[in-house]
N, C-alpha and C positions, 0 to 999 in steps of 0.2 A: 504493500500500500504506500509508504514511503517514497520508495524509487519514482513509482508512477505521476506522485504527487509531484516529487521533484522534476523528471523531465516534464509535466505539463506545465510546471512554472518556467524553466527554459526555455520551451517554446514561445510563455508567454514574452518575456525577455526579449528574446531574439526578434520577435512582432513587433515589441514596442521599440527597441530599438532601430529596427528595419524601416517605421515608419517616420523615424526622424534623420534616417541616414546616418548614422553614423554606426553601422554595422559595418567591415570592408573586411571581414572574415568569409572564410566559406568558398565554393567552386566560382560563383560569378564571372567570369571571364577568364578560370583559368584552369578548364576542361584540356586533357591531354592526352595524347593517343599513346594506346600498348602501356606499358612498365617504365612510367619514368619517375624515378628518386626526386627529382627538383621539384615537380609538380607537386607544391606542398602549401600548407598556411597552417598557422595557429589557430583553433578553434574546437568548437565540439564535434567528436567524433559522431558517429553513429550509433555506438556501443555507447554513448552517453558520457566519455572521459573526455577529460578539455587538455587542450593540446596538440601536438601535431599530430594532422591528418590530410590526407593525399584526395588527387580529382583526376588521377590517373585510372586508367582502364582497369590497371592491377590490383587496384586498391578493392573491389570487390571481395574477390579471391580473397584477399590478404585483411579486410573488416576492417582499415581504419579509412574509410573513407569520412571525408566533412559530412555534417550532418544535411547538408542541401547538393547532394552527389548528384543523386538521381530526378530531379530537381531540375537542375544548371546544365548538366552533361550527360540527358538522354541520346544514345546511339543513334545517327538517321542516315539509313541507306542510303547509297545512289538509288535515285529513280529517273525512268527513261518512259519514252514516249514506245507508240507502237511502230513494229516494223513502217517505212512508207512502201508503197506498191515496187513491186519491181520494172529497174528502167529495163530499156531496151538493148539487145545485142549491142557492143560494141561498133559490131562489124555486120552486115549482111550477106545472107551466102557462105560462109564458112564458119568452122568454130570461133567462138569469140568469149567474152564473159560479159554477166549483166551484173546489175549493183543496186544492192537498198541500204537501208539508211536511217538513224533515229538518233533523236537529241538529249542532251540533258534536260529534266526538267528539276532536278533536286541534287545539288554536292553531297556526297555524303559528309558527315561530321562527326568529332566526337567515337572513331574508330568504329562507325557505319561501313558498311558492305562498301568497296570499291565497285566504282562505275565498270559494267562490260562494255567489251566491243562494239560501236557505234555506225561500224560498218559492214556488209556482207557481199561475198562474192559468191558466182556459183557460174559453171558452166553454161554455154547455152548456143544456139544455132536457130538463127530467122530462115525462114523460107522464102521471101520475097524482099526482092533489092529495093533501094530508095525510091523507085516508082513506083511500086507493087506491085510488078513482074514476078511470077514463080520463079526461083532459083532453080535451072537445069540440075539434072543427077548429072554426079561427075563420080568417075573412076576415081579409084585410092582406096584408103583402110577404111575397116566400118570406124566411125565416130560413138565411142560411147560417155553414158551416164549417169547419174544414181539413180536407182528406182523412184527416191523420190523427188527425183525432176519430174517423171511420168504420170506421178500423183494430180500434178499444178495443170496438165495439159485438157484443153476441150473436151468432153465425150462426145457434144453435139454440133453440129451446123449451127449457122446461122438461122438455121429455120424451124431449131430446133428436133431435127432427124439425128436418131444417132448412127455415129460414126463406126467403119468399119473398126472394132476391138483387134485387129490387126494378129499378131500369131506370136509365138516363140521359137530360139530357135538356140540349141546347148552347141556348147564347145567345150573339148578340153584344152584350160591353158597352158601351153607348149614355152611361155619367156614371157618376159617382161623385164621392163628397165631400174634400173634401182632405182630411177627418180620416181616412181610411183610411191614408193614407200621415204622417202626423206622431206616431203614436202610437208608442211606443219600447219598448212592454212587451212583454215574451216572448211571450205568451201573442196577441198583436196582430199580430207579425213576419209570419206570411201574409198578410195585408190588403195588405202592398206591392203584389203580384204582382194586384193587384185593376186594371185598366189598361182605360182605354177605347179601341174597338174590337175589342180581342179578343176570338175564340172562349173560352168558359168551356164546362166540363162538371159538370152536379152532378149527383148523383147519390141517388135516392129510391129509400129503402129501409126498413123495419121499424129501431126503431121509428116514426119520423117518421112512414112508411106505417102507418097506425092504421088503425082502427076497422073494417076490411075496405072502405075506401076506395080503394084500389089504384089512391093518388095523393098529394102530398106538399103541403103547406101552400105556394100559389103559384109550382106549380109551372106553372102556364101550360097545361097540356094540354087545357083548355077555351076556352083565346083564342084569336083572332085570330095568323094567323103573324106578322102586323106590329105587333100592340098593342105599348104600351110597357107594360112591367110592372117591377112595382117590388122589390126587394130590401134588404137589411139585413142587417149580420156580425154574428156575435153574439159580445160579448165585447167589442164598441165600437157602442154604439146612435149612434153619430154618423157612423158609417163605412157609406152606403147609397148608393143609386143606381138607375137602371135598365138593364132588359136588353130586348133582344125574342128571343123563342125562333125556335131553328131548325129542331132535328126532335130527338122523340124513339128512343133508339137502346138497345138491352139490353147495351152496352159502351160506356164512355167509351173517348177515342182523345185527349185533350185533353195538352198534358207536366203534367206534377205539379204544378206552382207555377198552372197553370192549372183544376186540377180540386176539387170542393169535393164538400161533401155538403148535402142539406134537412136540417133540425135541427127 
């Protein structure tokens, strides 16, 4: 009963004198991030003993924080806005990369969560050039992707018909380049799972499937079951290799880290 008595007369104390300023104890403006020893003043603890006590992050843990800790130097995340939409290819007609985008809306403080990445990249391929002309099929490797590029893509026309679901089509991978696996960027992270002898599954579909071709850029369906055919990621033109096809199939069966899209 005592104790209780006593810190609500300190509180009282601390009130009155708060209200005429001349209190200059306590966190007030001198909240510090992680374990810092200097980060200190004279006043009432928390634990109710008067004397030094800390406005350090540590001081938690460690219970001598001032008694207006939590108070003065509540933690506050970074906070960010929503993705914006995704821009447009770089480039039209060949691999290229697109880019979104999002702002600070809040610092973090007071050893709050650091702000993330503000920027993203991700592979990508336009079908039609600055005039919007169809880009021609061209010979070369198939162009691949993450499956879930192929998430983001149309099912339907503009007229709301849906689109041909297009097919799959396995390879076993035969090489690949080290640079698939040393690249660190977000946008890249799929490329690990890129591993030679594994079954792959990609998958060709509208738009890739163009021009009423009802086939995907290198997609093998005209070779040999043994040739060796060539591939490339998009989004690291250094990150390539080959595959040989195994059969085509109108369902992949591949696990996810293993399954890709023609781009």
């Amino acid at each position: 009963m005592g104790s209780s008595v006593e810190f609500a007369c300190l509180l009282l104390v601390v009130y009155t004198l708060g209200k005429n300023h001349l209190v200059f104890g306590g966190c007030a403006g001198k909240c510090c991030r992680s374990r810092d020893l200097s980060c200190l003043n004279t006043d009432w603890r928390m634990d109710r003993v008067y004397g030094t006590c800390y406005c350090d992050m540590g001081c938690v843990r460690t219970k001598d924080c001032c008694f207006d800790y939590f108070t003065e130097c509540p933690a506050q995340d970074c906070a960010v806005s929503d993705w914006s939409f995704w821009s447009g290819c770089a480039k039209p007609c060949r691999p290229s990369v697109r880019v979104r985008v999002r702002h600070i809306e809040q610092q973090p403080s007071n050893s709050g969560e650091p702000c993330p990445s503000l920027e993203q990249q991700a592979g990508c391929r336009e079908y039609r050039d600055h005039q919007g002309r169809h880009c021609g099929l061209h010979s070369g490797p198939a162009f691949i992707t993450s499956m879930e590029f192929g998430k983001g893509r149309p099912k339907h026309d503009n007229y709301g018909n849906p689109l041909d679901p297009g097919f799959c089509v396995e390879f076993t991978l035969e090489s690949r380049t080290p640079h698939c696996t040393v690249e660190n960027r977000p946008h890249t992270h799929w490329m690990r799972y890129i591993t030679e002898g594994f079954k792959v599954c990609v998958v060709c579909e509208p738009p890739a499937m163009r021009n009423n071709s009802g086939s995907c850029q290198g997609d093998g369906l005209e070779s040999e079951k043994e040739a060796l055919l060539h591939w490339q990621a998009v989004g690291n033109h250094q990150c390539r290799g080959t595959w040989k096809k195994i059969q085509k199939t109108q369902q992949c069966n591949c696990p996810p880290q293993h399954s890709f899209v023609f781009i």
